[in-house]
C-alpha positions as semicolon CSV with decimal commas, in nm:
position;residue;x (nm);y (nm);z (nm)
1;X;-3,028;1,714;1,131
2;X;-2,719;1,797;1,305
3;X;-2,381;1,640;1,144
4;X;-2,266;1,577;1,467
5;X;-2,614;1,343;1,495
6;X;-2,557;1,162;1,121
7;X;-2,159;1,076;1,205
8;X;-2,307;0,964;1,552
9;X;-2,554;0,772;1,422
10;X;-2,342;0,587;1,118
11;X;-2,065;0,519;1,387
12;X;-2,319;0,329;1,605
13;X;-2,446;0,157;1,274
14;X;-2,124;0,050;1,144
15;X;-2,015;-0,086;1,465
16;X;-2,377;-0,288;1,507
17;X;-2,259;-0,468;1,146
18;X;-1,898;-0,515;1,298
19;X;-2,065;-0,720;1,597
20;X;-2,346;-0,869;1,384
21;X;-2,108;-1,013;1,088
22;X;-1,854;-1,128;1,389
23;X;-2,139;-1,301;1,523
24;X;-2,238;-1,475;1,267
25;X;-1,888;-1,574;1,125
26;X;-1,836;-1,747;1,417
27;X;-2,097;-2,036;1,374
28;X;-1,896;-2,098;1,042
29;X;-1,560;-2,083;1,265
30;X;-1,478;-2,471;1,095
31;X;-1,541;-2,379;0,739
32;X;-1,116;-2,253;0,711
33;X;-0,862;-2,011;0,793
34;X;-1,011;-1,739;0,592
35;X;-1,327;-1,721;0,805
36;X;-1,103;-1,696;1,150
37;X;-0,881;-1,464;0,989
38;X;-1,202;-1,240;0,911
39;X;-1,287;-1,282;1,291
40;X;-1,011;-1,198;1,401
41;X;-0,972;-0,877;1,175
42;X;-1,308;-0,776;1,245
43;X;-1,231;-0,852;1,628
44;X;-0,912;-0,594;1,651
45;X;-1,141;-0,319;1,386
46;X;-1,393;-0,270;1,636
47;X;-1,153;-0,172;1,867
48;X;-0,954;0,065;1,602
49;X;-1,258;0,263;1,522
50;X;-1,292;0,426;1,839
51;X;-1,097;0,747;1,819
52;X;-0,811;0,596;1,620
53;X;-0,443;0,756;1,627
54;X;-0,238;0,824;1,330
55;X;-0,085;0,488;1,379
56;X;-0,403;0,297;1,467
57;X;-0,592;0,474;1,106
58;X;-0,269;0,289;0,929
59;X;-0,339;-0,010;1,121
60;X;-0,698;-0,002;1,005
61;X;-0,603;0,047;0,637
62;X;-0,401;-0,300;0,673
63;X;-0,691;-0,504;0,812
64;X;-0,920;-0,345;0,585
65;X;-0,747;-0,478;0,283
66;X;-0,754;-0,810;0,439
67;X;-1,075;-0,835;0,465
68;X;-1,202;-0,635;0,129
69;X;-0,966;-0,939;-0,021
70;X;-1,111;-1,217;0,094
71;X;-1,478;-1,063;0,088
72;X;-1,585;-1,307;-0,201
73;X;-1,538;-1,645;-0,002
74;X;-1,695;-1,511;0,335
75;X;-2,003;-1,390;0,213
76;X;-2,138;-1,729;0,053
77;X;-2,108;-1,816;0,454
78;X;-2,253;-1,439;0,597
79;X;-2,380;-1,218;0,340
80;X;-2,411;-0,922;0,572
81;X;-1,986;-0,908;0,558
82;X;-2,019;-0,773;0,233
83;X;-2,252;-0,497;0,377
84;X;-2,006;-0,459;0,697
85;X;-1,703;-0,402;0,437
86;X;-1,849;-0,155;0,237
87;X;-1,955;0,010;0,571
88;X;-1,583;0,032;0,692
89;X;-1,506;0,141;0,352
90;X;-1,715;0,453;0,365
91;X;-1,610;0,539;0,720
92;X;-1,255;0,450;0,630
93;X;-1,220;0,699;0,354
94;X;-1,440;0,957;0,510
95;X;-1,191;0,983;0,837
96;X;-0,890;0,956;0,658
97;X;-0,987;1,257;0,464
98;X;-1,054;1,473;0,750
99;X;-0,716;1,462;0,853
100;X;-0,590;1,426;0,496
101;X;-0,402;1,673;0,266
102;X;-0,559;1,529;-0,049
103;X;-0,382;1,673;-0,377
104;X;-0,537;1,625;-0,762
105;X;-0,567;1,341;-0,969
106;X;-0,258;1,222;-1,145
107;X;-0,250;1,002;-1,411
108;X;0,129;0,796;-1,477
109;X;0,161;0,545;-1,798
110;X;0,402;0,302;-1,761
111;X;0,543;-0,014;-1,960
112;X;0,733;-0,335;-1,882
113;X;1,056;-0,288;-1,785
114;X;1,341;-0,427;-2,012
115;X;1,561;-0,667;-1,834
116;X;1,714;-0,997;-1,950
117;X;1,682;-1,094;-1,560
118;X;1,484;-1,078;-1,234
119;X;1,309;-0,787;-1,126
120;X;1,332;-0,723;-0,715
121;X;1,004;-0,555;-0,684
122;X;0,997;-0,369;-0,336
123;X;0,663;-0,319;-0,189
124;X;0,511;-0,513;-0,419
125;X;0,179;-0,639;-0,224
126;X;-0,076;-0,367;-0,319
127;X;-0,184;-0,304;-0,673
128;X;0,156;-0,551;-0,757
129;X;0,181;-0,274;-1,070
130;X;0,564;-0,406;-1,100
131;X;0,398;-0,832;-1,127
132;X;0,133;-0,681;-1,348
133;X;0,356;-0,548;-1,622
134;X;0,606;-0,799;-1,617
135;X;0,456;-1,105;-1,447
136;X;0,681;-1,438;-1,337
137;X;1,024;-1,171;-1,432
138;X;0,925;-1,022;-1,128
139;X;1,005;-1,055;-0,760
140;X;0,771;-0,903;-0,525
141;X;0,849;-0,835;-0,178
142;X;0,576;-0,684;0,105
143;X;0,516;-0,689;0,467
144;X;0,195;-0,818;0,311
145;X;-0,010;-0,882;0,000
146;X;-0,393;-0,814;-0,083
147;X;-0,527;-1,149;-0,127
148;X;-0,722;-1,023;-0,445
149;X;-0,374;-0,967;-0,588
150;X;-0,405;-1,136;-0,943
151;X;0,002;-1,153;-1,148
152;X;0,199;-1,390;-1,145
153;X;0,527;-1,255;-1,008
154;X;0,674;-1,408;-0,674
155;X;0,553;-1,291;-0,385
156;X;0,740;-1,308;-0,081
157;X;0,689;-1,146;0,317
158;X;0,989;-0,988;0,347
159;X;1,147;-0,640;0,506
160;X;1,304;-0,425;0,262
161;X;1,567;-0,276;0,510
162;X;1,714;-0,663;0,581
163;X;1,691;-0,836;0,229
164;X;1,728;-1,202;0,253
165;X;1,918;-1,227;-0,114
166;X;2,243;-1,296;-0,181
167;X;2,458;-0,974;-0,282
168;X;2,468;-0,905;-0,676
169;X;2,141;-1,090;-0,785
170;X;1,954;-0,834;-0,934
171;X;1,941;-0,678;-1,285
172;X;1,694;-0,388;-1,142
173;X;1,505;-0,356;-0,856
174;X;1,179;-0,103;-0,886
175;X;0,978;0,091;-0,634
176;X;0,639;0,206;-0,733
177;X;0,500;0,391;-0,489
178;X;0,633;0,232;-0,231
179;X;0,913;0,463;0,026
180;X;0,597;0,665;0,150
181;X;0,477;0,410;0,318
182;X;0,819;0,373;0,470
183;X;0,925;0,494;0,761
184;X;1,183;0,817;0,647
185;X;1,465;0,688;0,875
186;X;1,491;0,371;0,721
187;X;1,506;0,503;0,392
188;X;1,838;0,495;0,377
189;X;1,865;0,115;0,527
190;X;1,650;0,020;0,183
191;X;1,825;0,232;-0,051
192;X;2,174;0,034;0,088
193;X;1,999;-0,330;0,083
194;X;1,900;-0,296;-0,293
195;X;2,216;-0,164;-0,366
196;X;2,434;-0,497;-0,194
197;X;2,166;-0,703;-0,391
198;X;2,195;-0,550;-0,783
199;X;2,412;-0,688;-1,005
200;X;2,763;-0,445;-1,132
201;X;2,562;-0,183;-1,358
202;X;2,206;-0,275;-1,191
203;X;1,950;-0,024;-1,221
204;X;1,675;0,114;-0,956
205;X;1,418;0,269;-1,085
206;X;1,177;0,480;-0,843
207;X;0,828;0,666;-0,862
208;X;0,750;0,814;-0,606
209;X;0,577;1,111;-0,477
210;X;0,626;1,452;-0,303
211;X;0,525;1,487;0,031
212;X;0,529;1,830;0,176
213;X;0,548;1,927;0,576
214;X;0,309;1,888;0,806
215;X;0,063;2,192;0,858
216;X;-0,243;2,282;1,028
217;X;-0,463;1,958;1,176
218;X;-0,395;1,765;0,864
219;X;-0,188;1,432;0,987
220;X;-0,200;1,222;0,650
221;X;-0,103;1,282;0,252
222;X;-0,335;1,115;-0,025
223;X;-0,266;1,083;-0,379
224;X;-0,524;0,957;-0,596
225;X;-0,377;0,776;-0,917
226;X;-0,461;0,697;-1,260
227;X;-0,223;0,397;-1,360
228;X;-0,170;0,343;-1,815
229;X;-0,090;0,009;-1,871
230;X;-0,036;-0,116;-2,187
231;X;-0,333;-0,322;-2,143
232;X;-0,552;-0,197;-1,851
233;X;-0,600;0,095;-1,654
234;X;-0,585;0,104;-1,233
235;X;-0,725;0,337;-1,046
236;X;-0,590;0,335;-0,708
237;X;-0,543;0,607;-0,374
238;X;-0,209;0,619;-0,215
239;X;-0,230;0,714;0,134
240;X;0,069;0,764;0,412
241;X;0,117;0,995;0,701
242;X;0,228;1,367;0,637
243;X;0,600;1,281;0,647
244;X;0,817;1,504;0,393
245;X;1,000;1,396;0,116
246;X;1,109;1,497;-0,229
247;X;1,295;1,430;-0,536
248;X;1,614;1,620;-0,421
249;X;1,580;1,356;-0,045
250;X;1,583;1,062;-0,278
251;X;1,869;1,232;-0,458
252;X;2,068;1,222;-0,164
253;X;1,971;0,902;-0,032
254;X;2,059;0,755;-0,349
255;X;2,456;0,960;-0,319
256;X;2,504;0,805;0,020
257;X;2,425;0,471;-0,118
258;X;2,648;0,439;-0,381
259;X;2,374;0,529;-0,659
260;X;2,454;0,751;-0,982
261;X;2,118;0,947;-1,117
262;X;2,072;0,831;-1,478
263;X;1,747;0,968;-1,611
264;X;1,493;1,178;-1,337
265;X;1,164;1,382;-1,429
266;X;0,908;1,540;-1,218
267;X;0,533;1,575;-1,330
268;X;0,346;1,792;-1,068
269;X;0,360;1,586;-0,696
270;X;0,442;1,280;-0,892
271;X;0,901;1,170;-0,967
272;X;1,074;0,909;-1,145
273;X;1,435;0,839;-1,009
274;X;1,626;0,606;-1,231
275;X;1,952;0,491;-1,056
């Protein structure tokens, strides 16, 4: 059979469950706010899927993870949900890699950071590594958090590039993974913000990734990643658009910022910046 046919064919089936699970979610509309929220997720999907942008495939990531985290309470309403999830999950991954520069697996260990105070965790809403290793010492901030998110830092929606602290509250702030899913030219608004906010002799610590140029049809970067901690291991796929960036750009952002490099190493596509 043609592969034109089978991707046909799985597009018309995954939009069927889209329809079918949206149907039936909404005779269980009263049950509570996560049933209307997976409406209204599935509601704005269906209309992703259909020859998505760059921006709309990002979009799609976002509701995705709001729906794979709440999965567990809707399906004791709908079971098909879980089968409509796992559905966009597939199709999800199988797009993005199309128009993906996908590099090897990397495996990073990492331990609890050392602080006698807070930790400002930016970007903390994904895998919340940062709340993981050092729990209620940390302060997460997101545009969002996965509601299957289970540490116990603080988790707060809030913009990196406009802070809502006070200046000089910080022992260290930490970034895991987190700038390539910023836009580049507000890079420098961030690195500025978490400077105002850390204490005299704060540090900001930084892993990031390198992102090369943009080349042939490929629109997106992925980098799948093992995760050592002391006590668990995460496997997890970070995904942002084809935007470069590099140890030497984080250099400089951190020089414009008022930021002195303390410790820095580089292990394949993967950086640590200490600040």
């Amino acid at each position: 059979m043609p592969e034109v046919d089978v991707a046909d064919r799985t597009f018309k089936k995954l939009r069927k469950s889209i329809a079918d699970s949206k149907s039936l979610l909404e005779k269980h509309r009263l049950k509570g706010q996560s049933v209307i929220d997976a409406i209204d997720a599935l509601t704005r999907l269906d209309k992703l899927v259909v020859d998505p942008s760059e921006e709309e495939l990002q979009e799609i990531g976002v509701q995705f993870e709001k729906i794979r985290g709440g999965t567990d309470d809707i399906i004791k309403y709908v079971p098909l949900f879980a089968d409509t999830v796992n559905q966009l999950g597939q199709w999800f991954e199988q797009t993005m890699m199309k128009r993906s520069l996908v590099v090897g697996r990397h495996t990073i260990e990492i331990e609890p950071i050392k602080t006698e105070g807070y930790i400002l965790d930016i970007g903390g809403g994904g895998e919340g590594i940062i709340g993981r290793l050092n729990g209620r010492d940390a302060i997460s901030i997101d545009l969002s958090f996965l509601t299957r998110q289970d540490n116990d830092s603080l988790k707060i929606l809030m913009d990196a590039t406009d802070l809502k602290f006070l200046s000089s509250q910080f022992d260290v702030a930490a970034s895991f993974f987190t700038f390539m899913y910023i836009e580049n030219n507000d890079h420098l608004k961030v690195f500025k913000e978490v400077h105002r906010v850390l204490k005299d002799r704060g540090r900001f610590l930084i892993w990031d990734s390198r992102i090369p140029e943009r080349f042939e049809d490929k629109r997106f970067f992925v980098l799948p990643l093992e995760i050592l901690l002391p006590d668990e291991r995460v496997e997890s796929v970070y995904g942002a658009k084809l935007d470069q960036q590099s140890l030497a750009y984080f250099k400089g952002l951190a020089a414009r910022s008022g930021f002195e490099v303390v410790e820095e190493w580089v292990k394949n596509e993967i950086f640590f910046l200490e600040l």
